[in-house]
N, C-alpha and C positions, 0 to 999 in steps of 0.2 A: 371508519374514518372519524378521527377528532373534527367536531364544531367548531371546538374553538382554536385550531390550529391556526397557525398564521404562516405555515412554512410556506415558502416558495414565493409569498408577494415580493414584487419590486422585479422580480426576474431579471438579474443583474447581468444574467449572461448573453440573453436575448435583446436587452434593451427595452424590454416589454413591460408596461405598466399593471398592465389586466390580470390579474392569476387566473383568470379560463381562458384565456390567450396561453400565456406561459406555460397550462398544462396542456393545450394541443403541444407547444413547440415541442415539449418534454416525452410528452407521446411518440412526434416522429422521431427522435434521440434515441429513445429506447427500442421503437420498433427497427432500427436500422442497426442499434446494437445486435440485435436479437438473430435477425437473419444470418448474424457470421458467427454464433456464439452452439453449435451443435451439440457440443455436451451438453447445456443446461434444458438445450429444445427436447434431447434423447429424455434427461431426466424428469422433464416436465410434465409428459405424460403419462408416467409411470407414477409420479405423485399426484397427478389428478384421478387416475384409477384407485390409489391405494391409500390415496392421503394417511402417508404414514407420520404425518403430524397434527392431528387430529387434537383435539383438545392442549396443543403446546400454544406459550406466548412466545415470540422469539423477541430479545433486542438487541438493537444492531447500532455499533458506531462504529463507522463504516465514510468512507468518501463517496460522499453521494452524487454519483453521474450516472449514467446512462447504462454501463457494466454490471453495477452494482443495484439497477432496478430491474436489470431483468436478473438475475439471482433474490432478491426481494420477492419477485412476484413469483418466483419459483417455488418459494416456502411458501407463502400465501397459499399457493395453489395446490401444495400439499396438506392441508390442511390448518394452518396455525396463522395467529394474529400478530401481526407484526408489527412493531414501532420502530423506528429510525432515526438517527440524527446523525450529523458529522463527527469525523474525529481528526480535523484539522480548518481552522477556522475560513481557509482560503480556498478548500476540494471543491466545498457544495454548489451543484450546476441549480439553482434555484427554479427550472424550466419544472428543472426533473424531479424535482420534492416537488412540486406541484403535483406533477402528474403522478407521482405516486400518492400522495397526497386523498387521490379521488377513487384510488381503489376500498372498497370495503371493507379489507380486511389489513390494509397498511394503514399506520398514520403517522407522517413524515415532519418531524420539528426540525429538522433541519434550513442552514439559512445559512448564508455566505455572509463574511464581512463581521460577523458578529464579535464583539468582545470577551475575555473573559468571562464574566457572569454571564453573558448571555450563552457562553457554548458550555459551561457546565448547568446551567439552567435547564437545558434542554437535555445534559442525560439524564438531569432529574423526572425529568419529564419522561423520560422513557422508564426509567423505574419504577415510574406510578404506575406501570402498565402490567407490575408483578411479573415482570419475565420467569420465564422457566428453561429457558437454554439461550443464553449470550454469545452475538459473535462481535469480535473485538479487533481493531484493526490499530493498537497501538497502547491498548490496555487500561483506556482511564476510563472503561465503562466496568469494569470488572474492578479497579481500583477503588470507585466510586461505590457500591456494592460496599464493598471486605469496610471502606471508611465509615460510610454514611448510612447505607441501609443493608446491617447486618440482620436485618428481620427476614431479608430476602433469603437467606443464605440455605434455611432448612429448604426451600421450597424449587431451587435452582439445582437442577439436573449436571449441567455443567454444560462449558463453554467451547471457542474456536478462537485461535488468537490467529490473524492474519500475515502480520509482517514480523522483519528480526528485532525491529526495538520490544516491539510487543512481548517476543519470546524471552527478549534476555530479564526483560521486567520480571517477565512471569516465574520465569528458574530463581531467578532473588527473592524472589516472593517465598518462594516454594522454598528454595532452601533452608528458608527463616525460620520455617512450619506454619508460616502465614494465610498461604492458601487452602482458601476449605473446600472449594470443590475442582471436580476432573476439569480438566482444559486440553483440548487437543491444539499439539503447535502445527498447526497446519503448512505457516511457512516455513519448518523444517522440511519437508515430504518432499521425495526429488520431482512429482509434476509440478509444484509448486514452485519451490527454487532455482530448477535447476532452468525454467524456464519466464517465468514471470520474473526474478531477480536479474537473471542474467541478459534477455531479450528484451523482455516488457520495461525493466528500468534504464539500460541500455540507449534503446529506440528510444523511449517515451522522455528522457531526459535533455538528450541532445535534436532531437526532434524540437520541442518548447523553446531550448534555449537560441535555436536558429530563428525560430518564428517569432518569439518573445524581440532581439535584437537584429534581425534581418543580417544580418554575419556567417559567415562563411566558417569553417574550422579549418579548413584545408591553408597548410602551409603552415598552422598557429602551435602553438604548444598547449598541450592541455595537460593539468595537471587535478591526478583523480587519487583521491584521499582515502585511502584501504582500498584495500584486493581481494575484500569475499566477493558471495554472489554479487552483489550489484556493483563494487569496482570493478570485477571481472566483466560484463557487463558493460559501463561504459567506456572504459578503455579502447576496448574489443571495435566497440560501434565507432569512436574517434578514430582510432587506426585505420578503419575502412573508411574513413572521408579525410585521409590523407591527413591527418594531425599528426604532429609529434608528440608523443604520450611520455608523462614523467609520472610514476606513482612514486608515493608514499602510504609507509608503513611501518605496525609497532609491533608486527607476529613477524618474528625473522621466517617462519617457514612458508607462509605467506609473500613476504617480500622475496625470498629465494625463488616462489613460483614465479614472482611475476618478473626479475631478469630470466630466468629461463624463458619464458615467452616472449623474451625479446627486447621488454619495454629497459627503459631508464627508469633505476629506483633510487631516490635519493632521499633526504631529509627536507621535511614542509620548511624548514630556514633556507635549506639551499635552493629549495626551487622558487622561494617566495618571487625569489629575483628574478625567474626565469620565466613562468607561466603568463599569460595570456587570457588562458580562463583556467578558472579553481572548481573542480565540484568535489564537494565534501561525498563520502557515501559509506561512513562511519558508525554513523548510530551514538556518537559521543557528543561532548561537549568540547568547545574550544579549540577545534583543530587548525583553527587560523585565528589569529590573536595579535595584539597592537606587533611583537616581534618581526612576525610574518608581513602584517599590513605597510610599515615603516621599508621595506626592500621591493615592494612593487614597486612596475614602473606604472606610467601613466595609459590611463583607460582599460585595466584590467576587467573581466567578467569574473563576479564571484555569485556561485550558485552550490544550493546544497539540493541531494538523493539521497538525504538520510534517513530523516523522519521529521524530528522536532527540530523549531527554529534556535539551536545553542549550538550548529557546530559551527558556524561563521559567529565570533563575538560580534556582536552589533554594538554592542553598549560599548566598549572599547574603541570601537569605530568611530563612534557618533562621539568619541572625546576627544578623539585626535582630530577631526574635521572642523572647521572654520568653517563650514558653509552645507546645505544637502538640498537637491534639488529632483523633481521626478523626470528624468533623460529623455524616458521614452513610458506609459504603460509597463506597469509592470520592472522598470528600471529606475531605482533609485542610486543618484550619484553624490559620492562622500568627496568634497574637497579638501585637498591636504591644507597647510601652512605654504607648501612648495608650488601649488597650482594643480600636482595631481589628482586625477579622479578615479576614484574607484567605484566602481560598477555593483550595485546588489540586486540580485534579482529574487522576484517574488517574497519581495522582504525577508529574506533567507528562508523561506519555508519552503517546501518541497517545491521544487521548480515546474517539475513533472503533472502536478495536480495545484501546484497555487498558482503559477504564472494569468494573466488576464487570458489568453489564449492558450491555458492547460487544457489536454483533453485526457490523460491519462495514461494506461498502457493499451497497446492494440487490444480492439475485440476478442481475437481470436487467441492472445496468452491468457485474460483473465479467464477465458470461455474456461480454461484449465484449471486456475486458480478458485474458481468460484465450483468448479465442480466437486472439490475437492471440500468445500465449505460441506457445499450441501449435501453430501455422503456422507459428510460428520456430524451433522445435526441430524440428518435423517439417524445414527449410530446409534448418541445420546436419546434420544427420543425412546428408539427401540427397547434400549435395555435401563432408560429411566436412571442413567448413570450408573446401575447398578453394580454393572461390572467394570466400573473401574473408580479407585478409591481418588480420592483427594491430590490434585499435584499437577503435575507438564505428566502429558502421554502421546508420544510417536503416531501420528495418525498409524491405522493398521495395513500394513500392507496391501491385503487384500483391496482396501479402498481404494488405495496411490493405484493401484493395476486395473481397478474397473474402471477409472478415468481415464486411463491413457487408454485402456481398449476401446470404451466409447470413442474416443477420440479419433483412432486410426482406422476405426468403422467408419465413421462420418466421413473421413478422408478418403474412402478405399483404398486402403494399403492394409496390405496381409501379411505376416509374419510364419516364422516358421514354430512348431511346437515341437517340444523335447519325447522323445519316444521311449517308451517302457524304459528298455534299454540303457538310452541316455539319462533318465531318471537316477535308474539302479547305480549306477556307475558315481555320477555326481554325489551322491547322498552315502555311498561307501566311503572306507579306509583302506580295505586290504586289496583294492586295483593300484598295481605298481606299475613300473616299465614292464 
């Protein structure tokens, strides 16, 4: 643990002055995380038996709560020294970098609220810790790396990218020939996406946005901006609380999914007029723009599940606005010229994890998502990146299937296995009718 750490005073989330106050609060966070999180508990013991990280440094930008420190203390506990910081200015539960803060072998710079300079300060800060396997949850610790401390680069085994913006970063990267070491996309791997994007951002979205404005969806129009994993996703979740759902989209085969499944698909112009609430869940820039803001009505909800705060313009907003005032916590309202207000939540940054009353995705999807981290770093570690060159690489299957069989252990649920038989057959060409 860093001396000179300062992460987690003020403990902005508790209300709590004291940081040994703040890391009891953080403690029970995490301890209560932990109870429903069974993959990491299976794998934890296995790395405290084998500590198969053993002389690694891990650093992590990462959203640091409660999910995220019991996979923290996972690595810890298999052997390796961890640093941490945020990778979105608004995620960090500062309880909880406290209380990681005071384990031995973490040391937590992370800190809510912080500015520019202060959140890149702080990956700096983790760098100095000479990592040797990065995990990355949006890619500006691995950015920061390839820019600034290209000294690290001989000595980095290779990395974990967590979410889609991270990925699509990463493959731009990589196409360039920019990238110089392995990275596994973790959020590609279907225990990852097919459940933490689609469930975990889902829930964890319109979940915050209820609590963030004490508002109902039932009866409202909601209107959700692309149809991958996490549009599909929240869509899905609005539809079951009785919303009227309109997407939009720029992949015609995408948008042909999601009228087949029922929804309304139309253009972010045509529905400016129509929606209610807007959640971006894009990964782009600018998907709502002075065009779209100028055809709402009044007291819309505008919230993003993308990643970065650029897919609501703000600045475009904040020119058309004559007036801004904070609604509610966590709700800032743009007056028009006409008396309309539009609604931005969690200053367009991830609603899910910035809102004042963010808590994340359930326990029990990251329990999945973080399982799959730590079989990839446990991976790296193993073969010292050896066996796999420079670039994006497919977590390996074999991994994606230990997680989910840890998983449906912990649950007790049994499945059935394929017999010689059924083997042989599958894996032939000349079985016909």
């Amino acid at each position: 643990m860093s001396e000179t750490s300062d992460a987690g005073v003020g403990a902005v989330r508790t209300r709590l002055d004291d940081p040994e106050t703040a890391a009891e609060e953080g403690h029970r966070k995490i301890a209560w995380a932990r109870q429903h999180m069974p993959i990491l508990a299976e794998l934890r013991e296995t790395f405290e038996r084998e500590r198969p990280l053993a002389g690694e440094t891990v650093g992590m930008a990462m959203h640091v709560e409660a999910k995220t420190a019991v996979l923290t203390e996972l690595l810890a506990a298999g052997g390796a020294e961890v640093a941490i910081t945020g990778c979105n200015p608004l995620s960090t539960h500062d309880d909880v970098s406290a209380a990681l803060d005071t384990h031995d072998a973490v040391t937590s710079y992370a800190k809510r609220g912080v500015d520019d300079d202060g959140y890149y300060a702080a990956i700096e800060a983790v760098l100095e810790h000479d990592p040797t396997i990065t995990v990355d949850d949006g890619m500006d610790m691995i950015a920061a790396i390839h820019q600034d401390r290209p000294d690290l680069l001989d000595s980095v085994v290779g990395g974990c990218e967590e979410t889609t913006t991270g990925v699509h970063r990463l493959r731009a990267m990589d196409a360039e020939g920019e990238l110089a070491y392995p990275v596994f996309a973790v959020n590609d791997t279907p225990v990852k996406r097919l459940f933490d994007n689609v469930h975990g951002t889902g829930e964890s979205s319109l979940a915050n946005i209820a609590m963030t404005t004490n508002l109902s969806f039932a009866g409202k129009t909601v209107v959700v901006a692309g149809y991958g994993d996490c549009g599909r996703g929240v869509a899905k979740k609005a539809s079951g609380q009785n919303a009227h759902v309109i997407v939009t989209e720029v992949d015609p085969r995408r948008a042909l999914e999601a009228h087949m499944e029922g929804y309304e698909v139309t253009s972010m112009a045509e529905a400016a007029a129509e929606g209610d609430v807007f959640i971006t869940t894009t990964g782009n820039r600018d998907v709502i723009t002075t065009e779209h803001f100028e055809r709402m009505h009044d007291g819309v909800l505008l919230a993003n599940a993308g990643h970065f705060d650029v897919e609501v313009n703000l600045d475009q907003l904040s020119e058309l606005a004559v007036n801004t005032h904070e609604a509610r916590d966590g709700v800032r309202a743009y007056e028009l010229p006409d008396g309309r207000q539009l609604n931005v939540l969690a200053e367009g940054r991830l609603v899910n994890l910035a809102s004042p009353t963010a808590l994340g995705h359930p326990a029990e999807v990251m329990d999945q998502s973080f399982g799959v981290q730590a079989v990839c770093v446990r991976e790296l570690a193993a073969t010292s990146g050896d066996d796999y060159e420079a670039g994006v690489h497919e977590v390996p299957d074999r991994l994606d299937r230990e997680v989910a069989k840890t998983k449906l252990a912990a649950e007790g649920i049994d499945i059935d296995e394929l017999s010689a038989e059924q083997e042989a057959y599958m894996n032939s060409w000349d079985h016909g009718t």
